[in-house]
ROVOFI-303352 format. One line per field, with one value per residue (C-alpha): residue number from 1; residue in one letter; x, y, z. Coordinates in nm, 4 decimals. Layout:
% residues N
n	NUM:...
res	a:...
u	X:...
v	Y:...
w	Z:...
This chain:
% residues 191
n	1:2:3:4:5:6:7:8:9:10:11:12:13:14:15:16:17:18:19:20:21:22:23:24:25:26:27:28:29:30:31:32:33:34:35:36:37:38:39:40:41:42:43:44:45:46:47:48:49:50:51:52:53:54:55:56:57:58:59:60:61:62:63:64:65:66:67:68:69:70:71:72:73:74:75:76:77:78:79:80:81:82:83:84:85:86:87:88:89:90:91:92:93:94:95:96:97:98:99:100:101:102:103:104:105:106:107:108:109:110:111:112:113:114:115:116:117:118:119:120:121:122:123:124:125:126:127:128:129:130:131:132:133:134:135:136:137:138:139:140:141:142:143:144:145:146:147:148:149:150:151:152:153:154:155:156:157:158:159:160:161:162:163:164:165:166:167:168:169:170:171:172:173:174:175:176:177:178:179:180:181:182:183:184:185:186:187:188:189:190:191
res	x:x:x:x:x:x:x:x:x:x:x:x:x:x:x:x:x:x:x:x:x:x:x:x:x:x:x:x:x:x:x:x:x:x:x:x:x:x:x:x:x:x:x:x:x:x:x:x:x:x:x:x:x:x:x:x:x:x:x:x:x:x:x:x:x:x:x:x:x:x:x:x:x:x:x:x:x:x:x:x:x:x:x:x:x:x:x:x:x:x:x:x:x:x:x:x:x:x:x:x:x:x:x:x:x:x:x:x:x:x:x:x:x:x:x:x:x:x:x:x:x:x:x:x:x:x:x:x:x:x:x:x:x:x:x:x:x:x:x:x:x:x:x:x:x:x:x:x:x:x:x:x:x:x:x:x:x:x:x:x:x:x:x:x:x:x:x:x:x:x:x:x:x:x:x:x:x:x:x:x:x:x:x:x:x:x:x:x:x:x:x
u	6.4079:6.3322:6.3939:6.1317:5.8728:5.9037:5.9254:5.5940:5.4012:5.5099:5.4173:5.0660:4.9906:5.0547:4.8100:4.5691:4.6439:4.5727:4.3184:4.0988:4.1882:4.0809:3.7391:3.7134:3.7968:3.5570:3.2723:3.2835:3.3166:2.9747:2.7096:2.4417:2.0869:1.8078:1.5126:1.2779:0.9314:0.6165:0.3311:0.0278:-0.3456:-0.5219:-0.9240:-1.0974:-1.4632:-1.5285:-1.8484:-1.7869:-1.9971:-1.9587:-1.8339:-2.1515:-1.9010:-1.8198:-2.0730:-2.3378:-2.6158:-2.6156:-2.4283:-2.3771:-2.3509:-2.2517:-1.9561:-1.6090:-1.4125:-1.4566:-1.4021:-1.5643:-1.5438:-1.6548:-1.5452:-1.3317:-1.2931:-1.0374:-1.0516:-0.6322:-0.4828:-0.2919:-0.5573:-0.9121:-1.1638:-1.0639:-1.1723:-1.0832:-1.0923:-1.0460:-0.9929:-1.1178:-1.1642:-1.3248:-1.1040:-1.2268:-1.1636:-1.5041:-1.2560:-1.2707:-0.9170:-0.7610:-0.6104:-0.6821:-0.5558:-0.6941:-0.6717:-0.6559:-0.5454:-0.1470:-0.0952:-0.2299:-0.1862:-0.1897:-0.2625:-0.4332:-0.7335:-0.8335:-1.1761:-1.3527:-1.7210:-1.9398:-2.2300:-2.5007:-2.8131:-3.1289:-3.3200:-3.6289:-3.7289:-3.5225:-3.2036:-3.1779:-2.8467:-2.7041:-2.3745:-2.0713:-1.7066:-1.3896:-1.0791:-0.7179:-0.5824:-0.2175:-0.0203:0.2075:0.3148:0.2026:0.2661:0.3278:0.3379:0.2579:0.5340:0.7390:0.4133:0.3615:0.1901:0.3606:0.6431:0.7674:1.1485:1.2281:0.8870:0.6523:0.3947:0.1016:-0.2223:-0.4845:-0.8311:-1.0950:-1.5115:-1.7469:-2.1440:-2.3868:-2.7436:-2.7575:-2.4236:-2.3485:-2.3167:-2.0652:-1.9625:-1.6731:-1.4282:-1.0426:-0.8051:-0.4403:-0.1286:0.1120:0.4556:0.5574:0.9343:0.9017:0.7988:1.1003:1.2723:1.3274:1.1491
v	3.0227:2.8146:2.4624:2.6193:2.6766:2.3429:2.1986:2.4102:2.2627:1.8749:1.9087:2.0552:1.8097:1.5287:1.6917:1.6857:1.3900:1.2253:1.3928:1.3017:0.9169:0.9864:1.1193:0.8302:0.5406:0.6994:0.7293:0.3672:0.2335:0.3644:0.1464:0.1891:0.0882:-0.1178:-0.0229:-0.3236:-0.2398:-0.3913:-0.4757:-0.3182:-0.4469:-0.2146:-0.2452:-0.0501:-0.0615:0.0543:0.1477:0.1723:0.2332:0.1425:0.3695:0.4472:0.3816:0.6464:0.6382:0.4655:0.5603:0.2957:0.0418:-0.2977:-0.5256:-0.8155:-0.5903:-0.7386:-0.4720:-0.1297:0.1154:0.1677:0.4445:0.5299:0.6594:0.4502:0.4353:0.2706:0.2141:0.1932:0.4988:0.6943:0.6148:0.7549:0.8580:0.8798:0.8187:0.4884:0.4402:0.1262:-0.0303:-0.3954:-0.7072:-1.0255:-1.2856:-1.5997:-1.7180:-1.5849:-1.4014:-0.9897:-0.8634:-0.5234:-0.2319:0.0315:0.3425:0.4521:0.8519:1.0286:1.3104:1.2011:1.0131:0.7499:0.3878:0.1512:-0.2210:-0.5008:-0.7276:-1.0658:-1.1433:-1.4750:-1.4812:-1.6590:-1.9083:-1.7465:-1.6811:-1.8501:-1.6468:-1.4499:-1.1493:-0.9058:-1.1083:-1.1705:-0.9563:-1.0129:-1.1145:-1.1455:-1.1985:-1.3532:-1.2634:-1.1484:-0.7678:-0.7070:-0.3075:-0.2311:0.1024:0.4325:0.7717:1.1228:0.9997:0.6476:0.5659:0.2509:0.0864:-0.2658:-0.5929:-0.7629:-1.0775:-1.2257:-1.3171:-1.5291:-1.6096:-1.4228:-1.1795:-1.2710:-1.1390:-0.9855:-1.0503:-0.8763:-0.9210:-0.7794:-0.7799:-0.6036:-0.6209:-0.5288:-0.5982:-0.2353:-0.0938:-0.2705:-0.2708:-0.4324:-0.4947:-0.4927:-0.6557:-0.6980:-0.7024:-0.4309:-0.2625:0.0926:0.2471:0.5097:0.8065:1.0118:0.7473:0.6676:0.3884
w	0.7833:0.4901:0.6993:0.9688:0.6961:0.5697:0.9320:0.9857:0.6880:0.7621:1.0981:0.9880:0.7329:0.9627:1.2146:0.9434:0.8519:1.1795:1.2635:0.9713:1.0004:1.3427:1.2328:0.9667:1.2075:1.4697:1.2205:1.0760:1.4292:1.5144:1.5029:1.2709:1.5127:1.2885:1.3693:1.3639:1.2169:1.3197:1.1007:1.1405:1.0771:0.8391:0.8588:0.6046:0.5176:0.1503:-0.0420:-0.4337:-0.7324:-1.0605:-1.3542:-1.6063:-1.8956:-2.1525:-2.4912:-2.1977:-2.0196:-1.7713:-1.5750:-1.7436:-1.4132:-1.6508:-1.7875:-1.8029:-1.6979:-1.5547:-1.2793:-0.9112:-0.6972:-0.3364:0.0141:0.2151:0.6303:0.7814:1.1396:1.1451:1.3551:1.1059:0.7793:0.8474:0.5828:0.2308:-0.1629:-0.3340:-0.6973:-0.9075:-1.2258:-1.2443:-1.5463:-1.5146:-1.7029:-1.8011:-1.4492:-1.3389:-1.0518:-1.0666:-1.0592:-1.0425:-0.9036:-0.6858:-0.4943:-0.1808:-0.1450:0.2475:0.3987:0.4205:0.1373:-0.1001:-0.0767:-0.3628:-0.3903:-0.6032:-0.5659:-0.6443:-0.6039:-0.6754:-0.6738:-0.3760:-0.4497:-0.5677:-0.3018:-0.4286:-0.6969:-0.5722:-0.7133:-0.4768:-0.4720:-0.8585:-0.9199:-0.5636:-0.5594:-0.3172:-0.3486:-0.1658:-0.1895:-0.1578:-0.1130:-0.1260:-0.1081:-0.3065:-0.2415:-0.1334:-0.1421:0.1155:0.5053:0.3394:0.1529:0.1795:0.3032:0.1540:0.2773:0.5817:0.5280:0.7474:0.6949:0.4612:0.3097:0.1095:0.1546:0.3177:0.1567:0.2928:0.2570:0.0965:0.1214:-0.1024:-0.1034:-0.3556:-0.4032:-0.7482:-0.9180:-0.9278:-0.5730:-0.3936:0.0473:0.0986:0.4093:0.3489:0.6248:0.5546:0.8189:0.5913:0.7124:0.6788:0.7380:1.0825:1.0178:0.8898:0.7928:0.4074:0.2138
């Protein structure tokens, strides 16, 4: 009886035993699919306003640093209308530089800005604090049904900027126009 019981357990261990090295070699044989991920253009057209700064009463337009905020519409499926806010300096460069996160509906998206300033229209008396800028827009990373999403590059070189235009008639309220190629895992997927 005893022989029978040990038979009994050798002959189930075994089973078990080749049944889960079965299971093991099956799993690892599957192949795992890559999903290839396209970029994606994202067109936004911003309007900001700069931040009366705290212990002010008014807007320096000559300030050095600051923040802007505004509504933001992207005509991108997926983005829509949302809130942008920003936090800018202007180094001895002359450029405006900075950071910024634009706010929707699904998610956030953040990025950073480089802006270098356009010659300046001839003075008259309407144009005097008219300015517009040039410049680069890269993501960086985003949040909720956004995340994972970062500026497009292509293998095996580096990221390819987008670009950024800015306009203002007085130095304070600014329209811009953001275009950048940027790539974002599929949705469900993790970034």
């Amino acid at each position: 009886m005893r022989r029978r019981i040990y038979l009994v357990g050798t002959v189930v261990a075994t089973a078990s035993l080749v049944i889960g090295a079965g299971i093991a070699t099956a799993a690892s044989s599957t192949k795992t699919k890559t999903v290839k991920v396209k970029p994606i253009v994202l067109k936004c057209n911003i309007t900001m306003t700069t931040e009366v700064p705290a212990g002010s009463t008014s807007v320096d337009p000559t300030a050095a640093q600051g923040n802007q905020y505004g509504p933001t519409h992207c005509q991108t499926k997926g983005f829509g209308a949302g809130m942008i806010g920003d936090s800018f300096t202007v180094p001895d460069s002359g450029d405006t530089v900075g950071t910024y996160v634009e706010y929707f509906k699904a998610g956030s998206v953040t990025g950073a800005f480089d802006l270098t300033p356009n010659e300046a229209p001839p003075l008259t008396s309407s144009s005097f604090s008219s300015q517009s800028w040039t410049g680069t827009v890269t993501v960086l990373s985003g949040t909720g049904v956004y995340k994972g999403i970062k500026t497009y590059k292509p293998k095996h070189k580096p990221a390819i900027p987008g670009v950024l235009d800015c306009t203002s008639p007085d130095s304070v309220h600014l329209t811009c126009t953001e275009k950048i190629k940027v790539t974002m895992p599929p949705a469900g997927s993790t970034a």
